[in-house]
MIVO-209382 format. One line per field, with one value per residue (C-alpha): residue number from 1; y, x, z. Coordinates in nm, 2 decimals, always signed. Example, Ala and Ser with C-alpha at 12.3 -4.5 7.8 and 13.67 -1.06 7.14 Angstrom:
nr: c(1|2)
Y: c(-0.45|-0.11)
X: c(+1.23|+1.37)
Z: c(+0.78|+0.71)
# end
This chain:
nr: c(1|2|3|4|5|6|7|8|9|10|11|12|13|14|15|16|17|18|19|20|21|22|23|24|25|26|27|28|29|30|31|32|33|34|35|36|37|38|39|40|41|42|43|44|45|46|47|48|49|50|51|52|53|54|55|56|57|58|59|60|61|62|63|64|65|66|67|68|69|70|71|72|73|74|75|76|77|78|79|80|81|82|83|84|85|86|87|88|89|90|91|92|93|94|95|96|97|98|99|100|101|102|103|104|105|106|107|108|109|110|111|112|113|114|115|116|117|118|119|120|121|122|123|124|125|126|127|128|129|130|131|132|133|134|135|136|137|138|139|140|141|142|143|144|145|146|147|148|149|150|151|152|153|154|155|156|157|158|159|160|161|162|163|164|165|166|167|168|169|170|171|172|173|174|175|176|177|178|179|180|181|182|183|184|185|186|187|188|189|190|191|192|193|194|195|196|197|198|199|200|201|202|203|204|205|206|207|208|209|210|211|212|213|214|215|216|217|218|219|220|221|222|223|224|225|226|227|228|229|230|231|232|233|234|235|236|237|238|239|240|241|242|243|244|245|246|247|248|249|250|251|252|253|254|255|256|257|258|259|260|261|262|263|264|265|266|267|268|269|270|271|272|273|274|275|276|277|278|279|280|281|282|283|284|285|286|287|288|289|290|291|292|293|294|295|296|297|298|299|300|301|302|303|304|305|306|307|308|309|310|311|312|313|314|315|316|317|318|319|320|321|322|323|324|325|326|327|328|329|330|331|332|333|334|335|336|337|338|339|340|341|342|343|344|345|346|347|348|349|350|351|352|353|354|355|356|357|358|359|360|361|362|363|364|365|366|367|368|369|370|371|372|373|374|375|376|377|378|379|380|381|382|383|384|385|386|387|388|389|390|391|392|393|394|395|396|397|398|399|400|401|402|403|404|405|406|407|408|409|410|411|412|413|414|415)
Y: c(+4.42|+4.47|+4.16|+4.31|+4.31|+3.93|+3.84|+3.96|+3.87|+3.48|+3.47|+3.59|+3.32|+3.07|+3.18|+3.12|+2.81|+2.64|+2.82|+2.74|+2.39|+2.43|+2.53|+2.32|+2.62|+2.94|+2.90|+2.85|+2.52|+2.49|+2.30|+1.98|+1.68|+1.49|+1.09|+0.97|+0.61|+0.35|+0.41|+0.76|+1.01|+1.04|+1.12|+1.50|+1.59|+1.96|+2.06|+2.21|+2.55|+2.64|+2.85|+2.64|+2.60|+2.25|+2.09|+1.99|+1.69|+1.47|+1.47|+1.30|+1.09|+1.29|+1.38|+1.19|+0.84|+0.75|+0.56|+0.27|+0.37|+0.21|+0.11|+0.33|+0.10|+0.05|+0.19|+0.03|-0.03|-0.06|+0.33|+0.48|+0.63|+0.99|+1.05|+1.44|+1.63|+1.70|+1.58|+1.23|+1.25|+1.04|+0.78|+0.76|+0.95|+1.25|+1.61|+1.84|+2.15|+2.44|+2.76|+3.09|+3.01|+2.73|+2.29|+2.36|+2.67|+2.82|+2.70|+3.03|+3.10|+2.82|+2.73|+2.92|+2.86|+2.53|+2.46|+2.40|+2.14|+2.05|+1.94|+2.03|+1.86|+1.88|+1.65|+1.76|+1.51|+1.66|+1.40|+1.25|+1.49|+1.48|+1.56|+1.89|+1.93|+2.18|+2.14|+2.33|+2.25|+2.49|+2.50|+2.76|+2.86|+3.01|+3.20|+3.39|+3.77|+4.07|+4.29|+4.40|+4.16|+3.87|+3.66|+3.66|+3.40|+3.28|+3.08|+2.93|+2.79|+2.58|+2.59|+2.40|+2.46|+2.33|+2.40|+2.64|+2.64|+2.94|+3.01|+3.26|+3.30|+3.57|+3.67|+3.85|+4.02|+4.30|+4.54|+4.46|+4.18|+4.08|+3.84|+3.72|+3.57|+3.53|+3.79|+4.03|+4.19|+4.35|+4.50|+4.52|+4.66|+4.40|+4.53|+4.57|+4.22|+3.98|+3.91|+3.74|+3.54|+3.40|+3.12|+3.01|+3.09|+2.81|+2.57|+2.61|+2.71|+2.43|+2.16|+2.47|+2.57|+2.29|+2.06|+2.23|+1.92|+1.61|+1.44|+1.17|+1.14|+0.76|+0.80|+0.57|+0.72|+0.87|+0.86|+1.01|+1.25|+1.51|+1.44|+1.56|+1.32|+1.36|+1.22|+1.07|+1.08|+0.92|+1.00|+0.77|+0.77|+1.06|+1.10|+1.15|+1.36|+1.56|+1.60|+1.72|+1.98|+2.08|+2.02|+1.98|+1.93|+1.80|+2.13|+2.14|+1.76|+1.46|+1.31|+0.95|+0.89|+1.07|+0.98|+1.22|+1.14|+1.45|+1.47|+1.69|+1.80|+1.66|+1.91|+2.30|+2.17|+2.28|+2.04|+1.83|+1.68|+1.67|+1.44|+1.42|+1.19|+1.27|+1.25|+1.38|+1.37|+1.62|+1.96|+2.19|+2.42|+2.67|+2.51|+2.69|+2.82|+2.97|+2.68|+2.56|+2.20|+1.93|+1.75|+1.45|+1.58|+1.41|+1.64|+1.51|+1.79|+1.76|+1.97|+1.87|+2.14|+1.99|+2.11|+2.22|+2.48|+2.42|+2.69|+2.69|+2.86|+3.19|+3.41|+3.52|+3.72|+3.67|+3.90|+4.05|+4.17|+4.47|+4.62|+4.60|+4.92|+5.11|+5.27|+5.41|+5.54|+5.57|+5.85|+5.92|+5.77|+5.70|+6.00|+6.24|+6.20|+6.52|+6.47|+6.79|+6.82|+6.58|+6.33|+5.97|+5.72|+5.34|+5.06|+4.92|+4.57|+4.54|+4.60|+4.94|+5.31|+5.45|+5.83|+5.97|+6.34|+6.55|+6.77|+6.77|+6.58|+6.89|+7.06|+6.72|+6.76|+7.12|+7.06|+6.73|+6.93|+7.22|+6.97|+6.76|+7.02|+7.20|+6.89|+6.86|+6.59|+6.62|+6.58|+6.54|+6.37|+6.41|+6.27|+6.15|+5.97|+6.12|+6.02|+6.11|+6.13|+6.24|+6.08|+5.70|+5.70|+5.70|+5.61|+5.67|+5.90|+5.81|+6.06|+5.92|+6.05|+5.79|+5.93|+5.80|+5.92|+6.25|+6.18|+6.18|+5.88|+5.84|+5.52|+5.55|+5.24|+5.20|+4.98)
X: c(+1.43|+1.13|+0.92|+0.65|+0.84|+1.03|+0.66|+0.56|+0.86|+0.85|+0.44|+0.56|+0.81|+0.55|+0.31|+0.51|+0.66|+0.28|+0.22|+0.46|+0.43|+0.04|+0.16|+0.51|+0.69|+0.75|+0.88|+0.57|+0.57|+0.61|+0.34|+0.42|+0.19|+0.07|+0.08|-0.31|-0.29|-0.53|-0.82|-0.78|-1.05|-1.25|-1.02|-1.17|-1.02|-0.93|-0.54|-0.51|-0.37|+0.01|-0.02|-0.17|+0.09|+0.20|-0.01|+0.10|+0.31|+0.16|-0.07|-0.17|-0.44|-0.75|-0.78|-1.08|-1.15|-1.35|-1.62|-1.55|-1.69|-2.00|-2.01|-2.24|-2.51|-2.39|-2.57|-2.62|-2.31|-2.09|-2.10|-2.15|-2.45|-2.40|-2.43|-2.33|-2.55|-2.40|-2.42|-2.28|-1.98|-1.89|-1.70|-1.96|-1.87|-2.06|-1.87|-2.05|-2.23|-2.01|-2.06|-1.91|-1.65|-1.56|-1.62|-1.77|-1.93|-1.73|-1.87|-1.96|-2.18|-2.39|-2.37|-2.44|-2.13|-1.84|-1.50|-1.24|-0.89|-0.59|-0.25|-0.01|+0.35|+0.63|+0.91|+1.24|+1.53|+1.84|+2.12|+2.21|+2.13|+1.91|+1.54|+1.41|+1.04|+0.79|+0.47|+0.17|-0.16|-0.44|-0.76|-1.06|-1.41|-1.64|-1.98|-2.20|-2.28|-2.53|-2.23|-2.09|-1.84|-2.08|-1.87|-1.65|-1.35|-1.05|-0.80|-0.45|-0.15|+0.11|+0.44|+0.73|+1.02|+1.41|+1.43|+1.18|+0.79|+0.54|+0.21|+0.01|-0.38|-0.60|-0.92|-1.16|-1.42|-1.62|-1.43|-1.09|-0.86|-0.63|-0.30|-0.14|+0.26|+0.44|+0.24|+0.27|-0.10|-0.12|-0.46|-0.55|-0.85|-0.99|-1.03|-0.60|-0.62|-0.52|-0.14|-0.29|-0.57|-0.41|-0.26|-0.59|-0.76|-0.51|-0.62|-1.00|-1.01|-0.73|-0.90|-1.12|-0.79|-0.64|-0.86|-1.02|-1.30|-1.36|-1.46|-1.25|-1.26|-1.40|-1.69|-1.72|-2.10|-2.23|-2.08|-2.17|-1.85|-1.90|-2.27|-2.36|-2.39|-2.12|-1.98|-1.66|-1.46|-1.12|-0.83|-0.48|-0.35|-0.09|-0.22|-0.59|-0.48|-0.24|-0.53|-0.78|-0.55|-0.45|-0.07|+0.15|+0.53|+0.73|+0.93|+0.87|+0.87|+0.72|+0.47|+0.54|+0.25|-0.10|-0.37|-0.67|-0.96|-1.24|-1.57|-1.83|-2.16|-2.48|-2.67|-2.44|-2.18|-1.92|-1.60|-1.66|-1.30|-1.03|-0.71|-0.38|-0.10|+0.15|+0.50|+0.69|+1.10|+1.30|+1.16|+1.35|+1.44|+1.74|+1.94|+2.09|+2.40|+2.16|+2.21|+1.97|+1.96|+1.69|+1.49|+1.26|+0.93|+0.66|+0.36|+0.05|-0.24|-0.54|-0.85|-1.18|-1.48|-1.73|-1.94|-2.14|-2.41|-2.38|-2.51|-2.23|-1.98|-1.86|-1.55|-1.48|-1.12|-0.88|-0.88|-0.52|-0.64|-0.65|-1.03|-1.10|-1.09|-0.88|-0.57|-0.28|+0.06|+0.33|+0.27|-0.11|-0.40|-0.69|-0.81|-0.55|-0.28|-0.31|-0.46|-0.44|-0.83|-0.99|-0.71|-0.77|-0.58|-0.64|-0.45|-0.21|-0.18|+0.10|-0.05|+0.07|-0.11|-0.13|-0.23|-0.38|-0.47|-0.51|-0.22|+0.14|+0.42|+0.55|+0.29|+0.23|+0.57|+0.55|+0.21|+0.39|+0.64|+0.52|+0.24|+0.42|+0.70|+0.42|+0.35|+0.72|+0.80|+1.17|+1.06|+1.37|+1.48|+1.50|+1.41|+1.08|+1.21|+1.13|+1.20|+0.97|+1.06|+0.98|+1.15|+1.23|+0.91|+0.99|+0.88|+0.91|+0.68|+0.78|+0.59|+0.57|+0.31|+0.11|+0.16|-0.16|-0.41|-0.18|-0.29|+0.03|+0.08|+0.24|+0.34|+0.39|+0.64|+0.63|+0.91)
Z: c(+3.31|+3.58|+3.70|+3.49|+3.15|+3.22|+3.26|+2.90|+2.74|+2.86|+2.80|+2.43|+2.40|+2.50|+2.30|+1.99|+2.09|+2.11|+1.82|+1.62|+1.71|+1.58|+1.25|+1.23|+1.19|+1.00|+0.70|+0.40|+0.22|-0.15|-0.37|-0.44|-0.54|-0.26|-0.36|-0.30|-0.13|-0.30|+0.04|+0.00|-0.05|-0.44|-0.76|-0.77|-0.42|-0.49|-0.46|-0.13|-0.09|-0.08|+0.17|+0.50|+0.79|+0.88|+1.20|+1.49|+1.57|+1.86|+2.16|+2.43|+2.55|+2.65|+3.02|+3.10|+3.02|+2.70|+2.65|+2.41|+2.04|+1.90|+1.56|+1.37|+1.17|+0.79|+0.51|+0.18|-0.01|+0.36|+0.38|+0.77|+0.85|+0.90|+1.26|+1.35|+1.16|+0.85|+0.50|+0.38|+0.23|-0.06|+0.18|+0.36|+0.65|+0.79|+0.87|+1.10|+0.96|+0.89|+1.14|+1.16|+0.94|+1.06|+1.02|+1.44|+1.64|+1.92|+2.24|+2.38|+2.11|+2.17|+2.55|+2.85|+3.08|+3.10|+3.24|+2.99|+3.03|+2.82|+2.76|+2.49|+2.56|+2.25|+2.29|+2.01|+1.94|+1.74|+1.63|+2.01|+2.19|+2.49|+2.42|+2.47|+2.67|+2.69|+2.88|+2.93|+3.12|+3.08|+3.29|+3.21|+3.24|+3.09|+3.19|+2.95|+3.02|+3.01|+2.90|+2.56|+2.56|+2.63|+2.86|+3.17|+3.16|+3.31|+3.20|+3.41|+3.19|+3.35|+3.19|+3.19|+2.93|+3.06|+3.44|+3.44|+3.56|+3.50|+3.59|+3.44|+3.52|+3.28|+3.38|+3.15|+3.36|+3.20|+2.98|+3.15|+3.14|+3.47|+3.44|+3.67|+3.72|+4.02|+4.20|+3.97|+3.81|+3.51|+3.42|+3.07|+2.84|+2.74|+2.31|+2.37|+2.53|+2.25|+2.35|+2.65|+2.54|+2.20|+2.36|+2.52|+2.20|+2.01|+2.26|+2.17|+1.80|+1.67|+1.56|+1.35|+1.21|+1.17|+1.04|+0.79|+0.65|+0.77|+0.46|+0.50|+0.89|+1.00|+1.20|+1.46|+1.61|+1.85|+2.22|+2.59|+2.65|+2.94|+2.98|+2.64|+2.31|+2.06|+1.78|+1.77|+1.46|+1.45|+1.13|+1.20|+0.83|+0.77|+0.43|+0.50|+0.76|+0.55|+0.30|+0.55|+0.66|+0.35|+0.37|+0.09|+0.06|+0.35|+0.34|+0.78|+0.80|+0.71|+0.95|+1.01|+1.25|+1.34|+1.57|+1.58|+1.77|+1.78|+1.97|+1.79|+2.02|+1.80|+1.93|+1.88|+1.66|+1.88|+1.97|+2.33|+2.30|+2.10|+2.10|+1.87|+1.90|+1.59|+1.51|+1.25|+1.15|+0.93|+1.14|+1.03|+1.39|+1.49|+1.76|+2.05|+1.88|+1.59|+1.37|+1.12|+1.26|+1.18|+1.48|+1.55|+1.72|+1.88|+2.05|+2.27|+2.28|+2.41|+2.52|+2.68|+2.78|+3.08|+3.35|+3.05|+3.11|+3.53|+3.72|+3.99|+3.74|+3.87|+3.73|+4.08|+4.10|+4.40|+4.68|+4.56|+4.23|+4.13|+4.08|+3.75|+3.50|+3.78|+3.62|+3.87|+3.78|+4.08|+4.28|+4.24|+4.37|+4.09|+3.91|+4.07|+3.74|+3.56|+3.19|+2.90|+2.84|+2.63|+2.62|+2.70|+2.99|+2.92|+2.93|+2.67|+2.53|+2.78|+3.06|+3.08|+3.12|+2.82|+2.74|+2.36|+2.25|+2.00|+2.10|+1.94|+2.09|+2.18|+2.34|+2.55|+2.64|+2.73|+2.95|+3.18|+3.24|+3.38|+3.54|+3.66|+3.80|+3.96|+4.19|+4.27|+4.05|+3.79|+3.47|+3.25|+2.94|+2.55|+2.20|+2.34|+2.66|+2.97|+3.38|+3.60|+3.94|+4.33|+4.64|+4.56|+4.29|+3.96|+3.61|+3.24|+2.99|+2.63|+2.40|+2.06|+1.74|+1.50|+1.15|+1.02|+1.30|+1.39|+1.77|+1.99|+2.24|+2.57|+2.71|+3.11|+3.22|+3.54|+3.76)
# end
């Protein structure tokens, strides 16, 4: 396995771990009746879905240190005055406005550039055996753009998991994406992109997907966080917060503690802050050996956005990168790769050239070959699978067809 394809498949395997971890596993719970305790929200509380994942199980504190909460002023009957912007619920509290979907806008579609931090850090416990970490630290930012994309980004995860430590850093910069591990670049389109901002993407849309009302949330007013005024609403009863996120059974667990502590900007409605401390026993995981085991899990996650709208943000990329939107195959400096007319060379979701046209698998074949022959290069292989080489440069043309579209595709995988 090259550098290039160890670096995909361990970004993959972290990826699912946090994810996972966001929805407490894979397997769907079945409906069962969730007991409502006697504080608990109004008696025509709609059943929640079967169908929404479990949440995560603990975080840690946020990054930054919190200004104590104020007590909002009471209104008649010892309800809370709604601070954030949205209606009153019927407990008093006040949920922000709904946008785009969501309970809370996405910060880049109401600010003009911040920098972005969190934690996530999942401890699991099975029988006596030792504990099993995994950490990741993410730091981002964020600029707005005159391009079609709107924005230029960039985003560094730290990851630890057993003995081992990655680094990965993604810029998005125009219509290309850039990641970085170890040294080694990959260069992506940035519509093909999605495998390698996903994991950023949980950081900054959970509490939207998780959370999805906060009728029942406490809401303990309106706070300074970051230099912008929020409000902070607090949940630390597993049941209101099992409601909230519509979970039902205890099929993935059963949550013995949760602490969740959100920041919501009065003015945007997007998420300043977010913190969850939670633990839950009974996860059913797959142990080492492929057993079906069950584990005690605790998870701290946090994320913060700040430096909100500076003008000193810049998405500058480091001198080794490669130039963005440049696409070279082994052997051939940019441009020089020889391409049937009117086919198309971009790059694929993994970072690697890949080649579309009208033409038939076979005549694709036929034209590399004699191509590629012609510039002294061996072009030999079968059943699709091709090795290209010249000297000590080498790499691999696999020619495959997409029975829906009826454009043949090559994928060029380079060393």
């Amino acid at each position: 396995m090259t550098r290039k394809q160890r670096m995909i498949a361990l970004f993959v395997v972290l990826l699912l771990a946090v994810t996972l971890a966001a929805c407490g596993g894979d397997e769907e719970p079945e409906p069962t009746d969730t007991p409502v305790p006697a504080a608990a929200a109004p008696t025509d509380t709609p059943v929640p879905p079967t169908d929404t994942p479990v949440p995560p199980t603990n975080t840690p504190a946020p990054p930054t240190d919190t200004p104590a909460a104020t007590s909002p002023p009471a209104a008649e009957g010892g309800q809370t005055s709604g601070e954030g912007g949205g209606a009153a619920t019927e407990t008093g509290n006040e949920a922000p406005a709904e946008s785009s979907g969501s309970l809370y806008a996405s910060p880049g579609e109401v600010l003009n550039s911040f920098r972005s931090r969190g934690s996530f850090a999942m401890s699991s416990t099975v029988a006596e055996a030792p504990a099993e970490q995994q950490v990741v630290q993410l730091e981002g930012a964020y600029v707005a753009a005159d391009h079609a994309y709107g924005s230029d980004e960039y985003v560094s995860m730290t990851v630890e998991q057993g003995d081992t430590t990655q680094t990965i850093a993604i810029y998005k910069v125009g219509d290309s994406v850039l990641v970085n591990s170890e040294g080694e670049w990959i260069t992506v389109g940035r519509d093909n992109a999605g495998m390698f901002t996903l994991m950023a993407d949980v950081f900054t849309n959970m509490m939207g997907e998780v959370i999805v009302n906060m009728d029942e949330a406490t809401n303990l007013g309106e706070e300074a966080i970051n230099g912008v005024q929020a409000v902070h609403y607090q949940v630390n009863d597993p049941e209101v917060f099992k409601r909230m996120a519509q979970i039902t059974g205890e099929e993935e667990g059963v949550i013995e503690s949760v602490d969740v502590n959100v920041w919501v900007a009065t003015d945007g409605n997007y998420v300043v802050k977010y913190a969850i401390q939670a633990s839950v026993t009974g996860v059913p995981i797959t142990d080492d050996a492929g057993n079906n085991v069950l584990a005690d899990q605790t998870v701290d996650w946090s994320f913060e956005i700040y430096d909100i709208n500076s003008p000193d943000i810049a998405i500058v990329l480091p001198e080794d990168a490669p130039e963005p939107g440049v696409i070279v195959i082994p052997g051939f400096a940019e441009g020089e790769f020889p391409l049937p007319e009117g086919a198309k060379i971009e790059m694929s979701m993994f970072g690697m050239p890949q080649i579309s046209s009208d033409l038939s698998e076979q005549e694709l074949i036929d034209f590399y070959q004699q191509a590629l022959t012609d510039l002294g290069w061996t072009f030999e292989g079968s059943m699709g699978f091709y090795q290209v080489s010249k000297g000590e440069t080498s790499f691999t043309m696999w020619f495959s067809t997409d029975t829906e579209t009826g454009k043949t595709t090559i994928q060029v995988i380079t060393e």
